[in-house]
C-alpha positions in Angstrom: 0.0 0.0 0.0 2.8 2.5 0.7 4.7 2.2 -2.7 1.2 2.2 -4.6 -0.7 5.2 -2.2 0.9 7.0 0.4 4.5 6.9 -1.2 3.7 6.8 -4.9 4.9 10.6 -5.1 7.7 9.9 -2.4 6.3 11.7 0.1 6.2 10.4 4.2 4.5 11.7 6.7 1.3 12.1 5.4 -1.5 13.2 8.1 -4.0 9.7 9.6 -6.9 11.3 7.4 -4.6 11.3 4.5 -3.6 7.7 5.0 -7.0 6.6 5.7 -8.2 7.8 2.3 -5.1 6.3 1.0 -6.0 2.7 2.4 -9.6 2.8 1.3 -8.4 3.7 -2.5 -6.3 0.7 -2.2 -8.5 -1.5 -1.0 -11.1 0.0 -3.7 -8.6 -0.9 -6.2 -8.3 -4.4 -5.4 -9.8 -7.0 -8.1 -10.9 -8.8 -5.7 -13.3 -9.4 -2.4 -11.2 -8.3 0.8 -11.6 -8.7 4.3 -10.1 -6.4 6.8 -9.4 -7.4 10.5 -9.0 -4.5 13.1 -7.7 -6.5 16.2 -7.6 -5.1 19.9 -9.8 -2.5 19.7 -9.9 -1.7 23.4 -6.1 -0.2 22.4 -7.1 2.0 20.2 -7.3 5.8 20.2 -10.5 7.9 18.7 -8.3 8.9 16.0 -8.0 5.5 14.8 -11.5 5.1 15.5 -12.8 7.6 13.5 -10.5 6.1 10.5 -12.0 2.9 10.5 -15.5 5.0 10.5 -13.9 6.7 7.7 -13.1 3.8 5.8 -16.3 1.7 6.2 -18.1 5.2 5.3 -15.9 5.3 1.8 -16.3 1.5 1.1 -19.9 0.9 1.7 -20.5 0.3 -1.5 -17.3 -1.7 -2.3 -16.5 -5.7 -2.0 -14.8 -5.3 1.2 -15.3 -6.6 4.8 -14.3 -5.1 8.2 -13.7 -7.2 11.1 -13.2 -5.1 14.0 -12.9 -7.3 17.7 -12.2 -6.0 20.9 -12.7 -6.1 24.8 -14.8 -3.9 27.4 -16.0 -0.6 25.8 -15.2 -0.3 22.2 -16.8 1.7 19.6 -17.7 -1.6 17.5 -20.2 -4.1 19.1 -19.9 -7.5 17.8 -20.9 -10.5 20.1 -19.6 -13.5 19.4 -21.0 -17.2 20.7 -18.3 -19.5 22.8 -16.6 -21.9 20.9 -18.8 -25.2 21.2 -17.0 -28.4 22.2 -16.7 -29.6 19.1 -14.9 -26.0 18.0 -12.7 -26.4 21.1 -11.6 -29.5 20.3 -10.7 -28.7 16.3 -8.8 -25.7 17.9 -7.0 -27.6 20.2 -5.4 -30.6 17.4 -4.6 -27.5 15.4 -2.5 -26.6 18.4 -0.9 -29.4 19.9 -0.2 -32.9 19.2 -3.3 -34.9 20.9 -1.9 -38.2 21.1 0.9 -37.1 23.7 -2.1 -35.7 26.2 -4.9 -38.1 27.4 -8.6 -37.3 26.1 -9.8 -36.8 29.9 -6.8 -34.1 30.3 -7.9 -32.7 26.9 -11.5 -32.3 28.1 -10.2 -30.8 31.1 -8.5 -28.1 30.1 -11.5 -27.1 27.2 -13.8 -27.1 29.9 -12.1 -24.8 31.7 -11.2 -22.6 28.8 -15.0 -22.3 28.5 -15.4 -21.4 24.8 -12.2 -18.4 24.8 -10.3 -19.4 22.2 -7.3 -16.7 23.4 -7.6 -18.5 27.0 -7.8 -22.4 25.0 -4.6 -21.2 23.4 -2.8 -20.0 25.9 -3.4 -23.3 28.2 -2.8 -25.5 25.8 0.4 -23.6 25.4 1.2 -24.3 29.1 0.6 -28.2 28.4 3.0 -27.8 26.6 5.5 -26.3 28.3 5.1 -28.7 31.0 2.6 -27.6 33.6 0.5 -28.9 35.7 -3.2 -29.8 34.5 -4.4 -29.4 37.9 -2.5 -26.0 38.9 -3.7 -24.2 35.6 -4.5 -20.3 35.9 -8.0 -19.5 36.1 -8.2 -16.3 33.9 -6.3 -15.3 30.6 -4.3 -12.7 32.5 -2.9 -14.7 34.7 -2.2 -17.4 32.5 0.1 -15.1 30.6 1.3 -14.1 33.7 2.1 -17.8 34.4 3.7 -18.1 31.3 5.9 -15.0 31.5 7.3 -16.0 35.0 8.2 -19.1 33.4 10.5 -18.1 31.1 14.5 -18.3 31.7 15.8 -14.6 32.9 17.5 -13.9 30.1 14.5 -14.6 27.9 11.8 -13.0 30.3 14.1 -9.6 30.5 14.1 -9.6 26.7 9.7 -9.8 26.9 9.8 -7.1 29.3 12.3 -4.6 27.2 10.5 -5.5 24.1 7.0 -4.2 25.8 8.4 -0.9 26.9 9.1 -0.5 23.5 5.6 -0.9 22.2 3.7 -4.0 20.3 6.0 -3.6 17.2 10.2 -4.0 18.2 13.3 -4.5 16.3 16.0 -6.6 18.4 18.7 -3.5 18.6 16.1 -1.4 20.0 15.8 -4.4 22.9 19.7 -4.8 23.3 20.0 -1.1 23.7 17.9 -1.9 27.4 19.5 -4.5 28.2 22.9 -6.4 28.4 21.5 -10.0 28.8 19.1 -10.8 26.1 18.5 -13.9 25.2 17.8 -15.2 21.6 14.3 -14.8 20.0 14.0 -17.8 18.5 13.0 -19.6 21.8 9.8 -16.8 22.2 9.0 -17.4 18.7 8.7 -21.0 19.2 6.6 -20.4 22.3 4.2 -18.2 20.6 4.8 -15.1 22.6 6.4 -12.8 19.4 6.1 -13.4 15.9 8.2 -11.8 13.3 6.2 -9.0 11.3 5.2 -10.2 7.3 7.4 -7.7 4.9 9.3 -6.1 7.4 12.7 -8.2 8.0 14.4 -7.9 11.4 10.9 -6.6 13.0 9.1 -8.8 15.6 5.6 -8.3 17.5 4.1 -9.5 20.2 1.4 -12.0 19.4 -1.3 -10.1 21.3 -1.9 -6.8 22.6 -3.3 -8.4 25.7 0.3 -10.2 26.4 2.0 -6.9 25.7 0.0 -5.4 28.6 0.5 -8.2 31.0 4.6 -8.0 29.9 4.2 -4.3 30.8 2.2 -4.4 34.0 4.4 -7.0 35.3 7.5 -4.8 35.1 8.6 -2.1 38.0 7.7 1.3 37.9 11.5 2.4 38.6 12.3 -0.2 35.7 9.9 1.8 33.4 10.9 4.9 34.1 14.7 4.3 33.3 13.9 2.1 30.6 11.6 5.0 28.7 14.4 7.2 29.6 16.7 5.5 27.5 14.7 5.0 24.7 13.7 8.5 24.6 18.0 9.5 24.5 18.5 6.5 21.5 19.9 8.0 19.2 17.1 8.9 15.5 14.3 8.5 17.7 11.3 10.7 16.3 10.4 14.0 18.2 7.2 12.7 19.4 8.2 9.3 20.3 11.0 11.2 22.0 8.4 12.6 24.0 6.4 9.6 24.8 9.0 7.8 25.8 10.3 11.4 28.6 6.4 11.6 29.7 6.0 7.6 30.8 9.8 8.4 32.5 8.3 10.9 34.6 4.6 9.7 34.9 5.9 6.4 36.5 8.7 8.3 38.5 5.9 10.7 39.2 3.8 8.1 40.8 6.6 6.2 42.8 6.5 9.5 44.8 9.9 10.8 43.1 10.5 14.2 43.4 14.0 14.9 42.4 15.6 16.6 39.9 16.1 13.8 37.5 12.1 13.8 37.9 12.0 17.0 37.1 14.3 17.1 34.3 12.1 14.3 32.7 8.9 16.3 33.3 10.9 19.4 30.9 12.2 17.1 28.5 9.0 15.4 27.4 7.2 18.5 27.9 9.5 20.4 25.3 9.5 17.4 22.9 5.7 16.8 23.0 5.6 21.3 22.4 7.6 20.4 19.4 6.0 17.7 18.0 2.8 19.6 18.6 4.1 22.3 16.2 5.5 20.0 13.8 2.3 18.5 13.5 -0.1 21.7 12.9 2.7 22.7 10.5 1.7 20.1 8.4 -1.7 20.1 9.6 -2.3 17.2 10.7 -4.8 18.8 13.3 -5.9 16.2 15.3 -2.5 14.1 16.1 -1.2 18.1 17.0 -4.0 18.0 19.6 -3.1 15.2 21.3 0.7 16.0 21.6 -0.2 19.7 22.4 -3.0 18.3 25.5 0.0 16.2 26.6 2.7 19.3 26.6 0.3 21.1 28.5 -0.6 18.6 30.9 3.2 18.3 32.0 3.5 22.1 32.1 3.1 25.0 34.2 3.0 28.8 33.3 6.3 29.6 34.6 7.9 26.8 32.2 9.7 29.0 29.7 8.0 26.8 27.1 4.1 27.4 28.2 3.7 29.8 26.0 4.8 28.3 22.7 3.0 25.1 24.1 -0.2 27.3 24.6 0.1 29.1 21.6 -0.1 25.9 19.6 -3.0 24.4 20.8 -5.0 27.7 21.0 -4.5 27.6 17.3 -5.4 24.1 17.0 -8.2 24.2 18.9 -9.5 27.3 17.2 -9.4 25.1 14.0 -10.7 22.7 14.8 -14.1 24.1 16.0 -13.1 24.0 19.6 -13.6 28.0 19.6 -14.1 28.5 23.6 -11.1 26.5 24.9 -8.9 28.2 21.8 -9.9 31.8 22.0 -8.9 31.3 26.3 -5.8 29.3 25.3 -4.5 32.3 22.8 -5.9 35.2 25.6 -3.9 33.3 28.5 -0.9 33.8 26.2 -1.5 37.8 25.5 -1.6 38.2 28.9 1.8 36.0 30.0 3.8 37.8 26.6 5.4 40.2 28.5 8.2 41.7 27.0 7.8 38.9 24.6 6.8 40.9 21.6 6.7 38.0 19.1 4.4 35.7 21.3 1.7 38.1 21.9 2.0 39.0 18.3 1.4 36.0 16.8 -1.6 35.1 19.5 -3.4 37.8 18.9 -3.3 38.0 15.3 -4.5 34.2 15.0 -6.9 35.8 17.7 -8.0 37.8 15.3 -7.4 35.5 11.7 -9.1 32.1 13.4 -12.0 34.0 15.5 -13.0 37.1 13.5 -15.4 37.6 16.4 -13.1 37.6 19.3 -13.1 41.6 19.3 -9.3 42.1 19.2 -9.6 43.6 16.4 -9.6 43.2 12.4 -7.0 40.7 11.4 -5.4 42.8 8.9 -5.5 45.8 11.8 -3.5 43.3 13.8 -1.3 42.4 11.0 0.0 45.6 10.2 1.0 45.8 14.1 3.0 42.6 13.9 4.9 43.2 10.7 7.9 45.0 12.2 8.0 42.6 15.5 8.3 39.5 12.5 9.9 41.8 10.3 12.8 42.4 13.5 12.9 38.8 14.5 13.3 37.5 10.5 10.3 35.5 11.9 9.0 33.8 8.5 6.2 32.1 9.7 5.1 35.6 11.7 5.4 37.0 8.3 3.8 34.6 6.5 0.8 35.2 8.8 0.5 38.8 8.4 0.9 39.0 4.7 -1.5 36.6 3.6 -4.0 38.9 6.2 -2.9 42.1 4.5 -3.7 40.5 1.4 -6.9 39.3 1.9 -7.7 42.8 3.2 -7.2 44.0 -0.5 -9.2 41.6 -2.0 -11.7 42.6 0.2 -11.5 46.5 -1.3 -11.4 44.5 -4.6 -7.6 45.4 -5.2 -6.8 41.9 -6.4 -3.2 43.6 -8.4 -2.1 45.0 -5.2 -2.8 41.6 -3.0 -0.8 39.4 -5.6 2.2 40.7 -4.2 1.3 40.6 -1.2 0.1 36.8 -0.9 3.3 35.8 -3.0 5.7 37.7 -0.4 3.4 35.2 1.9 3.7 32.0 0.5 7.7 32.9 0.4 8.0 33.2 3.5 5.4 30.3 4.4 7.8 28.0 2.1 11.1 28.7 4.5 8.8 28.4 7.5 7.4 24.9 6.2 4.2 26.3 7.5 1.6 24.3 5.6 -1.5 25.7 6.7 0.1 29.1 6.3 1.3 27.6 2.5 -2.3 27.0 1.9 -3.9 29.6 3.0 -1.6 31.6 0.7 -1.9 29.8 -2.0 -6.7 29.5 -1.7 -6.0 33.2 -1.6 -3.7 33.6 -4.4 -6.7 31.1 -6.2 -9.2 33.4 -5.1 -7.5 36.5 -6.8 -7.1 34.5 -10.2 -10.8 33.5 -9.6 -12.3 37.3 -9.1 -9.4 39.3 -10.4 -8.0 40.8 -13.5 -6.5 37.3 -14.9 -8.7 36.0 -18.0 -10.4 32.4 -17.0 -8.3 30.3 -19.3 -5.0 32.1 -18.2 -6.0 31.4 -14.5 -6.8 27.9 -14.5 -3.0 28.0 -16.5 -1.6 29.3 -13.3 -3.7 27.5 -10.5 -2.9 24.1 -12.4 0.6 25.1 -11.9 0.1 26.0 -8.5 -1.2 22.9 -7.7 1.6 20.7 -9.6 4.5 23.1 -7.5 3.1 22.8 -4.2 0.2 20.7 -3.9 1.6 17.1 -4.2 3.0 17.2 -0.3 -0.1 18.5 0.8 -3.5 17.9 1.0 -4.6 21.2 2.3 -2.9 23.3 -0.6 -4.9 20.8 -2.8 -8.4 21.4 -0.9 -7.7 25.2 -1.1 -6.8 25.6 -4.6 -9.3 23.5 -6.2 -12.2 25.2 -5.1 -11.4 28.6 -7.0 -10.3 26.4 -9.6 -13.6 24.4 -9.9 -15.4 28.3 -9.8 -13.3 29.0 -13.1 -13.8 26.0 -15.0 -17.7 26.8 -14.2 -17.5 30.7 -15.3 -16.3 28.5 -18.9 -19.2 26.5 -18.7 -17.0 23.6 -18.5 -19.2 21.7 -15.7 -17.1 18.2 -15.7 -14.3 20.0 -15.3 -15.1 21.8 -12.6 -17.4 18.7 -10.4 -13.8 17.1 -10.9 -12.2 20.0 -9.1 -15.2 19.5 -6.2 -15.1 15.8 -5.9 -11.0 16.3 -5.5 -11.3 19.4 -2.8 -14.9 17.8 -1.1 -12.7 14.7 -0.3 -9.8 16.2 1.4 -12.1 19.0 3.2 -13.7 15.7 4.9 -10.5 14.4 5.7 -8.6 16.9 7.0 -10.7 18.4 10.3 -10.6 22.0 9.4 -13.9 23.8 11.2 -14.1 26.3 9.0 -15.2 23.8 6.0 -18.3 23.1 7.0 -19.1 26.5 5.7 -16.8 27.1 3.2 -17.5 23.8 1.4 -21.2 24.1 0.9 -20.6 27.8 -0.8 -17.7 27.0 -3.3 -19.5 24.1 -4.3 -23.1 26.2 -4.7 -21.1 28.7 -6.6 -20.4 26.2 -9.1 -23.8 24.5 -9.0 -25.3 28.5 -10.0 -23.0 28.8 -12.7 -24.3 25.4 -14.4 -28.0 26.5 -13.4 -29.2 24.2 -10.9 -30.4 26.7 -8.8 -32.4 23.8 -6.4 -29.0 21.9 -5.6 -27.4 25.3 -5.2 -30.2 26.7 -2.9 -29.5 23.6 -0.5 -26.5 24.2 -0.5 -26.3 27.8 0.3 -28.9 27.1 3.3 -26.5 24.1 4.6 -23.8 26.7 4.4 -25.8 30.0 6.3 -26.7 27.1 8.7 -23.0 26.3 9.3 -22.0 29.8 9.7 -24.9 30.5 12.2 -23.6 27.6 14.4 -19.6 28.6 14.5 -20.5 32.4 14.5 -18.6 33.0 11.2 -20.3 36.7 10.4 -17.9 37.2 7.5 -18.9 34.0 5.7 -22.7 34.2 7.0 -23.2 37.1 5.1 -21.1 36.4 1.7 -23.9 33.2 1.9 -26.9 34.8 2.5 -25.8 37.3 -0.3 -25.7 34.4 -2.7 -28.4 32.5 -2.0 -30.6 36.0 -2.4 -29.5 35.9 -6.3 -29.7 32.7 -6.8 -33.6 32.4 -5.7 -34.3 35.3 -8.0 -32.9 33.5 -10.8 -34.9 30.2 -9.3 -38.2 32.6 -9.5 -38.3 32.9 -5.4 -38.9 35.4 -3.7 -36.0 36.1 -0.8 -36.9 36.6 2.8 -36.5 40.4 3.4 -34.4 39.6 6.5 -31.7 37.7 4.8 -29.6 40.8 3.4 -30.0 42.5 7.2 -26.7 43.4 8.4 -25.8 46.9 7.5 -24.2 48.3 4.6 -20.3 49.4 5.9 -19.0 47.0 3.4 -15.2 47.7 1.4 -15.6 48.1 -2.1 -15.9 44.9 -3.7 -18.3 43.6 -0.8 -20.1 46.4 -1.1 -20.7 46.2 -4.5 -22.2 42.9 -4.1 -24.2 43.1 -1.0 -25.8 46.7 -2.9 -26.6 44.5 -6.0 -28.4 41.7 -4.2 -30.6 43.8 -2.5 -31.1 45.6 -5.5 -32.3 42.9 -7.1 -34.3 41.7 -4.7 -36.2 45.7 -3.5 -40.0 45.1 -4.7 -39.8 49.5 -5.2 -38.6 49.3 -8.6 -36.9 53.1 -8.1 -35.3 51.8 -5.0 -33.7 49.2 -6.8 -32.2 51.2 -9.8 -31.1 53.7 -6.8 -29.0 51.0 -5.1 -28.0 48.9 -8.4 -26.2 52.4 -9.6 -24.6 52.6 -6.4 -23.5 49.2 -6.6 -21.7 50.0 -9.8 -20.2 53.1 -8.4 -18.7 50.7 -5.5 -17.4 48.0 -8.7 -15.6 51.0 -10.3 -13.2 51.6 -7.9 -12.3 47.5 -8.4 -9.8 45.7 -10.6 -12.4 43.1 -11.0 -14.0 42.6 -14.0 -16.7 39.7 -12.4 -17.3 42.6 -10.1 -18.0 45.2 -12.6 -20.0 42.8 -14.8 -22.4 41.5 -11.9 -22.9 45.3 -10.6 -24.0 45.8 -14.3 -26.0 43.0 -14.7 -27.7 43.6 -11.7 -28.2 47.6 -12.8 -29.5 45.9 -16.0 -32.3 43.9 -14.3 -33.1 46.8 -12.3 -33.4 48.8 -15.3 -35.7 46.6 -17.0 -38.0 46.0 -14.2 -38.8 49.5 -13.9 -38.8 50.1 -17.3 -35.8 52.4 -17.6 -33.6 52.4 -20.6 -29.8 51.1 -19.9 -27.2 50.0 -22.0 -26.1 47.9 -18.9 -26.0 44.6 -20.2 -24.2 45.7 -22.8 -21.6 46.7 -20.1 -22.1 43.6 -18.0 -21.5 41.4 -21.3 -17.6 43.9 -22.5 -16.3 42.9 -18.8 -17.9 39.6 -18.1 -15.7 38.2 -21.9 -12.7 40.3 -20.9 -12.8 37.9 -18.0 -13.7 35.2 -20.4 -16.9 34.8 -18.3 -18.4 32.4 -20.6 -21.8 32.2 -18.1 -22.1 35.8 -17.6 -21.8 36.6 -21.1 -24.9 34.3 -21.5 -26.6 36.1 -19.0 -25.6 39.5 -19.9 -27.2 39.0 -23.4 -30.3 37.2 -22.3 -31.1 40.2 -20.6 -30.1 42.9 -23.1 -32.4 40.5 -25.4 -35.8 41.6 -23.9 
């Protein structure tokens, strides 16, 4: 699967949504009917949870089977019979040679296994090793248990190193805990490990249950020193790093140790977990940059000199993810311990501002301007990154899309050295936008985004998401509807996948916009309402109202009559907002005057934009108002010169349908 999916373009490191897409496109690829088994269950995290969801959501139409099995509480529910004697039994010669163990014995021992095939197995393994019928443990833990004691040192120290290490070990990663470790052959033959299929030189242990019992049955103090010197081995992973520091001091922590060396574990795995925090929202891989982040904090205090970088990161994560309470406190906490730190309170209160428009610190761009010479004086390029892309949104908003092009490419420089890929992305959708709504003819534009995509977009899935949504919208201007569903079905997938909030709104209106342009106004209408719904429930004001604007045209084109509330909401718009929010309601005023009144002004507001979509709606919409009160307007004729020097092949239509009657 890795050298046909995940590394096909030779890229690790992809996020868990990314390689849960990835294994359900593999399995969908398969000629053939597959069954999948998801073992141990009660081990696994709600990350891996929500993959398997994801994968049984994406195969559910597909020849393919999940087994999932598991003990306690799990999210899966599948009840199974015990084995009935006759089962036992055919387990049991599959197991062991029956001739060298009386029938009477035999029945014994499946009696008391009572239909667990784990516990038949692990009896009939101590048979085997020569124990007692009548002593036999009466539950499966402590016949592990039994079986682990029985072990030669040597071989039992090797079991316990190999369980600190995790389920999955390689032999020098066991010799580096140890100077008296025994061969593996012998726990092979015993059934206790079991080398990994495809993986040479890697060994597991044959349950996760026995790993447990290996692990429980080792000292704290033996733990602790143990993780400690895994975490020190030298190209272990930052956040493996950190595991290994935090189980150091958790168990030191709990034997009542409070030394230095306790101490020094608690900083170590708190600064590695910070930094594999980062790391991971970097790439975005939001939710695995939770988890570390929760950890970091966890271990930390506020006068730790890393609290604030660990505080800073899981604000922003948080605030992505939809966790707006806990993220907006998180990022305030952080204002308030900056200090003289210039740079910290910088960055937390412009992705204050940038991630929770309604936080009241102020206007992101406000806040960028502010910033730039603290990033500026630091050479801090992901600071930079930050503010420019906010300073160039802030221009498309005044419908200056010239001047934000070199503002958003001075952003996606500095995002590039800062290997900041949410800061890449968010770039790069605005860069998309401005070829979308700016000067740049249609055919040209999808030229550049195409190239866009091919530079930056095959290590990651959020430049992907955030470039092919504009690029859907300009293949649907064309009139070139396959094109552009293709676009939708490639962004739709990873906005499912990658746990960004702010896509339950934005999805739903890119993908209406394209829906309008090919005249399905029903589809387009539900999605407009999922959208406005969306917005409502996450309190995004600026994307609530770009919605309700566009689902107010696109009942009048559907015949409907638009609720007079939905263009409420005041009219201090910048130019090119203005311009639209002017024509809508123009469209929609029932006082024919009224309407020509507020379509002129609308036009007025497009003038002062380099946009030619701008310009051509603001004249279309004059046009309409013009006709409906009977007023003659050489409108459409205007609407139809900028809509083709855009190449607007939609607009052009409706520009001359109008002019028509």
């Amino acid at each position: 699967m890795l050298r046909t999916g995940l590394l096909h373009d030779g890229t690790p490191g992809r996020s868990p949504e990314s390689t849960y897409a990835a294994t359900a496109a593999m399995l969908r690829g398969l000629d053939r009917p597959v069954a999948l088994l998801f073992d141990d269950l009660q081990w696994a995290d709600q990350m891996l949870l929500d993959g398997i969801a994801h994968v049984a959501t994406a195969l559910e139409k597909d020849r393919v089977l999940l087994l999932c099995s598991g003990r306690v509480e799990t999210t899966v529910d599948l009840a199974l019979a015990p084995l009935s004697t006759v089962e036992a039994h055919e387990l049991a010669a599959g197991l062991l040679e029956l001739q060298l163990h009386g029938p009477d014995l035999l029945t014994r021992v499946i009696e008391r296994a009572e239909g667990n095939p784990l516990y038949l197995e692990q009896l009939l393994a101590m048979l085997e090793e020569g124990a007692d019928a009548d002593e036999l443990p009466a539950t499966v833990n402590a016949v592990l248990a039994a079986r682990i004691d029985a072990l030669r040192p040597a071989e039992r120290t090797t079991l316990c190193a190999a369980a600190v290490i995790g389920r999955q070990f390689v032999p020098a990663r066991v010799e580096a805990l140890s100077d008296t470790v025994a061969p593996l052959a012998e726990l092979v033959r015993r059934g206790l490990i079991e080398p990994v299929r495809g993986q040479d030189g890697c060994y597991r242990f044959s349950s996760g249950l026995l790993r447990e019992v290996t692990y429980r049955g080792i000292s704290k103090r033996r733990r602790a020193d143990w993780h400690e010197r895994l975490a020190d081995t030298p190209g272990t992973g930052i956040a493996t790093e950190g595991h290994h520091f935090e189980q150091a001091y958790l168990h030191r922590h709990e034997l009542g140790l409070r030394d230095e060396r306790t101490e020094i574990l608690r900083s170590r795995a708190a600064l590695a977990l910070t930094e594999a925090a980062r790391t991971a929202l970097a790439r975005a891989d939001l939710s695995w940059s939770a988890d570390l982040g929760q950890r970091a904090l966890r271990l930390s205090t506020k006068d730790d000199l890393w609290w604030k970088a660990a505080a800073q990161s899981l604000g922003e994560t948080w605030l992505a993810t939809g966790r707006t309470v806990d993220g907006d406190q998180l990022l305030r906490e952080v204002m308030a311990a900056a200090g003289d730190d210039q740079r910290a309170y910088a960055h937390a209160k412009l992705q204050l501002a940038a991630l929770h428009p309604e936080s009241g610190v102020g206007s992101a761009a406000e806040i960028a301007t502010e910033a730039l010479p603290v990033f500026q004086a630091a050479q801090d390029n992901l600071g930079l990154a930050r503010a420019y892309v906010r300073l160039g949104q802030e221009q498309q908003t005044l419908g200056s899309y010239r001047k934000a092009d070199d503002l958003l490419e001075a952003a996606l420089q500095h995002s590039v050295v800062a290997k900041a890929a949410p800061e890449r992305a968010t770039a790069l959708g605005a860069i998309g936008i401005s070829l979308w709504q700016g000067p740049t003819p249609a055919t040209e534009a999808v030229r550049q985004c195409q190239d866009l995509l091919v530079r930056y977009g095959s290590d990651h899935d959020i430049v992907v998401l955030t470039l092919n949504y504009p690029l859907a919208n300009l293949f649907a201007l064309q009139g070139l509807d396959t094109e552009a569903q293709e676009c939708l079905n490639t962004a739709n997938r990873f906005a499912r996948d990658l746990g960004y909030a702010e896509a339950a709104a934005f999805v739903p209106l890119f993908t209406a916009g394209v829906e309008a342009l090919a005249g399905r106004w029903e589809k387009a209408e539900m999605l407009l309402r999922e959208a406005i719904a969306q917005c409502q429930a996450t309190g995004n004001a600026g994307l609530l109202i770009n919605a309700s604007r566009d689902l107010a045209r696109v009942l009048v084109r559907n015949g409907k009559r638009p609720d007079p509330t939905l263009l409420d909401g005041g009219d201090d718009f910048p130019p090119a907002e203005a311009a639209d929010h002017l024509g809508a309601r123009a469209i929609t005023e029932t006082d024919a005057r009224l309407a020509v009144q507020l379509a002129r002004a609308a036009v007025a507001a497009a003038e002062t934009t380099d946009s030619p979509i701008t310009r051509a709606t603001a004249y279309l919409d004059l046009a309409q108002a013009c006709r409906s009160a009977g007023v003659p307007s050489t409108a459409a004729k205007r609407a139809a010169e900028w809509f083709g020097r855009k190449g607007h092949v939609v607009g052009c239509q409706a520009a001359a349908a109008i002019g028509a009657v």
